[in-house]
C-alpha positions in Angstrom: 63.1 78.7 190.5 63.3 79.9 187.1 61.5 78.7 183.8 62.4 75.1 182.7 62.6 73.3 179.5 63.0 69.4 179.4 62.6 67.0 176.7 62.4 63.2 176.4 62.0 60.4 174.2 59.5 58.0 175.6 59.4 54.2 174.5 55.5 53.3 174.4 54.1 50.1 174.5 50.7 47.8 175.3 50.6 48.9 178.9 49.8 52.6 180.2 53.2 53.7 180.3 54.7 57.1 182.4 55.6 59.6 179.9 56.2 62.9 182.0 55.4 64.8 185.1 54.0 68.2 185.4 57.0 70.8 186.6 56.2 72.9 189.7 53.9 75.8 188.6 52.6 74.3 185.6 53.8 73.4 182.4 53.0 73.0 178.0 53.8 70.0 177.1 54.1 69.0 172.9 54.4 65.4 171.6 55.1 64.7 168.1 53.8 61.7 166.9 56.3 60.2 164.3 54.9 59.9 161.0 54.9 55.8 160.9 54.4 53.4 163.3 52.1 52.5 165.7 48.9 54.6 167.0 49.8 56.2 170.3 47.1 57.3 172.4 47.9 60.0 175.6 45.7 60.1 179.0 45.9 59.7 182.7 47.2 56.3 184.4 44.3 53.9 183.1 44.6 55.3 179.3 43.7 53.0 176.9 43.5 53.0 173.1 39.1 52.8 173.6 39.9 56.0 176.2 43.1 58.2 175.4 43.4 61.1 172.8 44.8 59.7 169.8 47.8 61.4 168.6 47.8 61.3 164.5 50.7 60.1 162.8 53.2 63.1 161.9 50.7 65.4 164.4 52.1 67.7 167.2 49.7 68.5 170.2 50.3 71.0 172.5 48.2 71.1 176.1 48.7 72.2 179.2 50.0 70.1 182.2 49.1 71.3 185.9 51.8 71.0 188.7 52.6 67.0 189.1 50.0 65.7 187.2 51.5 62.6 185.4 50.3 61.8 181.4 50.6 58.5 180.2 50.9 56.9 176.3 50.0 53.6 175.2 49.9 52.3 171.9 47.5 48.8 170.9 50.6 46.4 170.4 54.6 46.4 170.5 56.3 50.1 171.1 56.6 53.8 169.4 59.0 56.0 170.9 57.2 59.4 171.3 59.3 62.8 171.4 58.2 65.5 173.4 58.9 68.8 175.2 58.1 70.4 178.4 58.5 74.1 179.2 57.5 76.2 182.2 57.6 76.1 185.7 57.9 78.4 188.6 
């Protein structure tokens, strides 16, 4: 299977909430917070906004996303929609 590159538009809210899978072989994945809005916060299936990696308003991360590992957002109250990218694969 060749290289991959997938984006999304993910609608976070109060609960963790799926945002992607990791693609066969390993993936980057990059969020880009938007610039207003709520605080999103990014971790595995029992984030929280006390326990995920705060994503700064306007801020792009990039990290790396083993094979089917799932990352979820979730922001303290109503919803952000959070951009992101995912390249790689086997």
């Amino acid at each position: 299977m060749a290289p991959q590159a997938v984006s999304g538009q993910t609608t976070i809210n109060s609960t963790p909430t799926l945002i992607t899978t990791g693609l066969i072989g390993a993936s980057w994945l990059v969020f880009h917070a938007p610039a207003g809005g709520n605080q999103i916060y990014i971790g595995g299936a029992t984030v929280s906004t006390t326990t995920g990696l705060e994503l700064h308003k306007g801020q792009s991360v990039t990290i790396w996303l083993p094979e089917n590992t799932k990352i979820y957002g979730i922001v303290a109250s109503g919803t952000e929609t959070l951009p992101w990218l995912l390249t790689g694969g086997a």
